[in-house]
C-alpha positions in Angstrom: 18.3 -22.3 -21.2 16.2 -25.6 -21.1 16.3 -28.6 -18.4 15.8 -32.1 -19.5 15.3 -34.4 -16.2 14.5 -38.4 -16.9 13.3 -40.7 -14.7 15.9 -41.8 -12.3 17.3 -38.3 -12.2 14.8 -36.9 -10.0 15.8 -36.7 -6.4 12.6 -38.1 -5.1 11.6 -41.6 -5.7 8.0 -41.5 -6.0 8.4 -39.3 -9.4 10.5 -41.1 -11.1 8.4 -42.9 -13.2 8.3 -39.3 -15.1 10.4 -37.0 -17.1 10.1 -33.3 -17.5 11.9 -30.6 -19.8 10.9 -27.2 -19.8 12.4 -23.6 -20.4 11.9 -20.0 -18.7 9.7 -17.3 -20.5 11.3 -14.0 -20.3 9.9 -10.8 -20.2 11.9 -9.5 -23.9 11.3 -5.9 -22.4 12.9 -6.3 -18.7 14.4 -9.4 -18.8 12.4 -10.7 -16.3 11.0 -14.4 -16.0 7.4 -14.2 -16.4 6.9 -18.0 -15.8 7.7 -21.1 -17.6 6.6 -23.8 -19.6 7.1 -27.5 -18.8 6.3 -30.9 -20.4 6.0 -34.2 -18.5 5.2 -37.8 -19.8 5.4 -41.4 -18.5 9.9 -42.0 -18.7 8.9 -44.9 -21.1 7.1 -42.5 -23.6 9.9 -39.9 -22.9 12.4 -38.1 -25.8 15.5 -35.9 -25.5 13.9 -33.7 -28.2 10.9 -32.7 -25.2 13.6 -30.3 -24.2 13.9 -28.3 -27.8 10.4 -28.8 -27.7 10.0 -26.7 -24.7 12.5 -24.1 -25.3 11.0 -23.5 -28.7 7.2 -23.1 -27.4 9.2 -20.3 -24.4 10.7 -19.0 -27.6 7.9 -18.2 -29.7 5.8 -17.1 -26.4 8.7 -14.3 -25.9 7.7 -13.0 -29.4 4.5 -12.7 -28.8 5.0 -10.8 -26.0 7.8 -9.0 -27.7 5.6 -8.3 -30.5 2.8 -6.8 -28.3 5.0 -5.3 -26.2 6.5 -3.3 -28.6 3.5 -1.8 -29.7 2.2 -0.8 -26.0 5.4 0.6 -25.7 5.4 2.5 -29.0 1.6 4.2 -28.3 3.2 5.2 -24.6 6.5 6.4 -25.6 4.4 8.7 -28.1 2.0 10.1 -25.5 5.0 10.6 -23.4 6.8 12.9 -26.1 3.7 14.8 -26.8 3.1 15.6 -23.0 7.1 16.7 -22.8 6.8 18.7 -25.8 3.3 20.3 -24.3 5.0 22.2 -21.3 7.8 22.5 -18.8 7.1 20.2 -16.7 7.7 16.6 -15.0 6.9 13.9 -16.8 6.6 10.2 -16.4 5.1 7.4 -18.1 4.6 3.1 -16.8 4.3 0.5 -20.0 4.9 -3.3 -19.6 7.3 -2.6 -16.5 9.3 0.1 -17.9 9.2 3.5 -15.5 10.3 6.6 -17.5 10.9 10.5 -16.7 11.9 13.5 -18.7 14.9 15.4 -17.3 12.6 17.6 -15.6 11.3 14.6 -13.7 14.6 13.5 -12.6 15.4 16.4 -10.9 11.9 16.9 -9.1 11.8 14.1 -6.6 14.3 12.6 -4.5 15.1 8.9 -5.0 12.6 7.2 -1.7 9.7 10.1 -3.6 10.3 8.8 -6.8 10.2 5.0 -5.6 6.8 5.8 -4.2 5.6 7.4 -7.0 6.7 4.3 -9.1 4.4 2.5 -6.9 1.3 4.2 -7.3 1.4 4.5 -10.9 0.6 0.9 -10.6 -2.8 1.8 -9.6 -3.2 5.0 -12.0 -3.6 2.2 -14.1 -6.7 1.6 -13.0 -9.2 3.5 -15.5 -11.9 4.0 -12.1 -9.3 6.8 -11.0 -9.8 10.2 -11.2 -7.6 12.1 -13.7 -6.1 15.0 -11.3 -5.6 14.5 -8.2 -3.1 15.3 -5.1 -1.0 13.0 -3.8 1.2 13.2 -0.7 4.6 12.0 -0.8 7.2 10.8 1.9 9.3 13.2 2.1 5.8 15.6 3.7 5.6 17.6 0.0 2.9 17.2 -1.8 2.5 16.9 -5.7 -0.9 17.7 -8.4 -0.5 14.5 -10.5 -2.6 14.6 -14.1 -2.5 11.2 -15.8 -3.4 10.0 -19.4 -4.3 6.2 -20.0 -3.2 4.9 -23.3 -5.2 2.2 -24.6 -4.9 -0.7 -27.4 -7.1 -2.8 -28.9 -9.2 -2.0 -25.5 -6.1 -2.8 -22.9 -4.2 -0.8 -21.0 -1.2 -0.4 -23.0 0.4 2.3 -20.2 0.0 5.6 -18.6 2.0 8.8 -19.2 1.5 11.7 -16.0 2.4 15.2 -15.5 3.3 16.2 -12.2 4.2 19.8 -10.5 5.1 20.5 -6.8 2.2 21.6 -4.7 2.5 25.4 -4.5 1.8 26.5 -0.6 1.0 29.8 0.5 3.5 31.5 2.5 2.9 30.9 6.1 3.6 33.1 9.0 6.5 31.6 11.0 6.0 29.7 14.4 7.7 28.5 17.0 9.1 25.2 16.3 6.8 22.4 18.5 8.4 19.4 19.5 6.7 16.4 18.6 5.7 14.1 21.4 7.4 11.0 21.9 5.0 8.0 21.9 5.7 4.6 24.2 6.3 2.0 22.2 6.9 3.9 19.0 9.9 4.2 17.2 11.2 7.0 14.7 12.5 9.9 14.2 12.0 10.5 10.3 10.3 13.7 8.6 7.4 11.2 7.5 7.2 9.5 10.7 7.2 12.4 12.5 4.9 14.3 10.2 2.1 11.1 11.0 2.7 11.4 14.8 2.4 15.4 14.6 -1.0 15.0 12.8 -2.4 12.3 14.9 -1.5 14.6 18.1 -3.0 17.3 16.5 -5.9 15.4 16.4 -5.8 13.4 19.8 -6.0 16.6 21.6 -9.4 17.7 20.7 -10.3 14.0 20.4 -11.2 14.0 16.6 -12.3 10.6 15.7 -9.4 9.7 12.9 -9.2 7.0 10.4 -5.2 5.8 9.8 -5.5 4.7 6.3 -1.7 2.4 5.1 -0.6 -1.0 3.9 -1.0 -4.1 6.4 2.1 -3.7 8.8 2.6 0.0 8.2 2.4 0.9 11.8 -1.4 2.2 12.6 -2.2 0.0 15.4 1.0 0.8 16.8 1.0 4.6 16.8 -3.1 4.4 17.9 -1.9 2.5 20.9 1.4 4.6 21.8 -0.8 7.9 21.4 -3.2 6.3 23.5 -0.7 5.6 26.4 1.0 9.4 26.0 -2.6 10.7 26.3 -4.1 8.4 28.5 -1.8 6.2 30.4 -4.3 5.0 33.2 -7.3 4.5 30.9 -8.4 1.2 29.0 -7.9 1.2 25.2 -10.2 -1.7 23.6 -9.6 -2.9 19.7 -12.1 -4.2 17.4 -11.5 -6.7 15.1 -14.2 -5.7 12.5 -12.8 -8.4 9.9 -14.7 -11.1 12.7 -17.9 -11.0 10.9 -20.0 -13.1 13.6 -18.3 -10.7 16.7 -17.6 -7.6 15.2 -20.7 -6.3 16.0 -21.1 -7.5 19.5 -17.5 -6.8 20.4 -18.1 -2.8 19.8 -21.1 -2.9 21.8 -19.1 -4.1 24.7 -16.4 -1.6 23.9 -19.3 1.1 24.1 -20.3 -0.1 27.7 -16.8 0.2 29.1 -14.6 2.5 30.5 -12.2 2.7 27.5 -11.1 6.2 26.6 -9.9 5.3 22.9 -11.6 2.0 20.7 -9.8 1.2 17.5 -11.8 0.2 14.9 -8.8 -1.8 13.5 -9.6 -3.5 9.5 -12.8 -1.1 8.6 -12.3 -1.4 5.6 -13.8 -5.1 5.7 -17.6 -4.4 7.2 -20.1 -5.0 4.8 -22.8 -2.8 4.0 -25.5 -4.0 7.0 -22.8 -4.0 9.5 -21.9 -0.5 8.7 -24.9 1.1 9.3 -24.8 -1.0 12.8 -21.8 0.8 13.4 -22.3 3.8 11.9 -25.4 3.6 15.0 -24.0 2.9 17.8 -21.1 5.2 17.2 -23.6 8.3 17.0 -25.3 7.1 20.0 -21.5 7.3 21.7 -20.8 10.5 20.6 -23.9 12.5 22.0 -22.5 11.3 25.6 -20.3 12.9 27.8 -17.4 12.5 27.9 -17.4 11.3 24.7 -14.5 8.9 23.8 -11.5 9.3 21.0 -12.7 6.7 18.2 -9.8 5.4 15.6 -10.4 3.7 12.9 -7.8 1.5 10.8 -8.1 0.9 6.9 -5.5 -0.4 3.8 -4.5 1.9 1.3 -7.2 -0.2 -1.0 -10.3 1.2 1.2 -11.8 3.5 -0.9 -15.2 2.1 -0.6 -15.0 3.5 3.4 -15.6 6.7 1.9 -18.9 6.3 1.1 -20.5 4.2 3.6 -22.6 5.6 6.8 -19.5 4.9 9.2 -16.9 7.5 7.4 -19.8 10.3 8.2 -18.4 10.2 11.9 -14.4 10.5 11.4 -13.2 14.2 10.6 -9.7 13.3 9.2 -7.8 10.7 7.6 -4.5 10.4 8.3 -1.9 8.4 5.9 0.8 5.9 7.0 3.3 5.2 5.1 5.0 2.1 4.9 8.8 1.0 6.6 10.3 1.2 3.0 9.4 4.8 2.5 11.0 5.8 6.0 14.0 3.1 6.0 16.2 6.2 8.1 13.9 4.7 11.0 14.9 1.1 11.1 18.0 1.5 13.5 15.4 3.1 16.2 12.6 0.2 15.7 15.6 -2.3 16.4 17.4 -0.4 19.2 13.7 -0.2 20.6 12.6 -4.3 20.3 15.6 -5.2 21.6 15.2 -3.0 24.6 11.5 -3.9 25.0 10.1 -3.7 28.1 6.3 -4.4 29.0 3.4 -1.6 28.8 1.9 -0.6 31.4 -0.8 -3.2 33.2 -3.5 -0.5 33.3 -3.5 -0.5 29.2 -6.2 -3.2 27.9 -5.9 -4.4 24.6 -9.3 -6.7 23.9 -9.8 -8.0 20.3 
């Protein structure tokens, strides 16, 4: 459907010396709009036929993407087939928005699994990515993921991927351990519970940690309510190390105090020179005594981190998922901000 809109039919006075038609482009494949395309002129140059004009030029842009699209699809849906007839196993495959699965790969993963494994297969599209690799889902299982690009005419036309379940060896059978309850945190999920279980794991023997997850997914949060279940008398100072200028001063200040736990919050944003200052000072820390639980805080797009100086002094890397793929917790985090009462006076939070 195309608008027409002339002169005097704009709501706003100061453009109505103009007239505008233009028409949405849909995705032929989805359905989904992809943009639009709009003409404007003077209103005393203007003509009715501006809005055929328009809908034609979405028109013929929908075929062209039709066109291509089709034969993206085609060389992915082909790949696909071939992997299913390969072997027994999972299959999926990502072209021009369309997720598929075999009927193996309906059945493996649950419905939050299988929205989180739609997600990533955004970025197995990136050809720098390995072509086997682990990946850990919500739910705590984990999965051996093996993907194929399909190209054409030197794009990314798509990616088909074979996955199977993690096989774990059988394990002998402990005593059930409660998982500490956190101030200030929320949830009572498998996945949330799984990041808190790992992360007190890790506290305890005061194993410098990096929380790696999307902005917003929780890290400073659970950094600061392990802190407090650990610690509740001690300082707890946070680094911004996105403040270029400050960064660096701010953590030798952090060194010099009496803080028990230092965030490194935004790693993932120190440049090369800065990291090796870092990557200094920290050692110095560490050959002290008592030596001080140091967390570091990174987005899921940090891979550099894994090769610079600073990731030498962090033993584990623990994964936060986001709200979307725990959604079971959301009644707690309300209940919890609507019950909010202030931490305790003794716990420092310097930026």
């Amino acid at each position: 459907m195309a608008v027409y809109v002339d002169g005097a039919q704009h709501y706003h006075e100061s453009i109505q010396y103009f007239t505008c038609a233009g028409a949405p482009i849909h995705n032929p494949t989805t359905g989904r709009v992809e943009g639009l395309i709009d003409i404007t002129g003077l209103t005393h140059t203007s003509n009715p036929l501006m809005r055929q004009l328009a809908l034609g030029a979405a028109r013929d842009i929908e075929s062209a993407l039709r066109a291509t699209g089709s034969i993206k699809q085609q060389l992915v849906l082909g790949e696909f087939l071939v992997a299913c007839r390969r072997r027994q196993t999972a299959v999926y495959s990502l072209s021009c928005g369309v997720f598929m699965s075999n009927e193996i790969g309906s059945r493996l993963l649950d419905p939050i699994d299988e929205a989180f494994l739609r997600e990533e297969a955004q970025s197995m599209l990136d050809p720098s990515r390995v072509a086997q690799f682990d990946l850990r889902l919500p739910s705590g299982g984990s999965i051996t993921v093996k993907r194929t690009l399909v190209e054409h005419g030197g794009d990314i036309a798509g990616i088909v991927f074979e996955v199977e379940a993690t096989s774990c060896p059988t394990k002998i059978m402990q005593p059930r351990r409660t998982v500490p309850v956190f101030p200030g945190v929320a949830g009572s999920s498998l996945q949330w519970n799984r990041c808190r279980g790992e992360l007190t794991s890790l506290a305890a023997t005061d194993a410098n940690v990096i929380l790696k997850g999307e902005p917003g997914s929780g890290k400073l949060t659970l950094v600061r309510g392990m802190h407090l279940y650990k610690n509740p008398q001690a300082p707890i100072v946070v680094v911004d190390c996105s403040a270029e200028k400050s960064a660096h001063e701010e953590l030798r200040t952090a060194l010099d105090s009496a803080a028990t736990t230092i965030v490194l919050r935004r790693i993932d944003r120190l440049d090369a020179s800065t990291d090796e200052l870092f990557a200094d000072l920290i050692s110095a820390d560490q050959h002290r005594y008592p030596a001080r639980w140091i967390v570091a805080t990174t987005s899921t797009d940090g891979e550099a981190l894994q090769d610079s100086a600073l990731a030498e002094h962090f033993i584990a890397t623990v994964e936060v998922l986001a709200l979307r793929h725990h959604p079971d917790d959301i009644p707690d985090i309300i209940r919890m901000h609507l019950t909010a009462k202030p931490l305790s006076a003794t716990t420092r939070c310097e930026p």
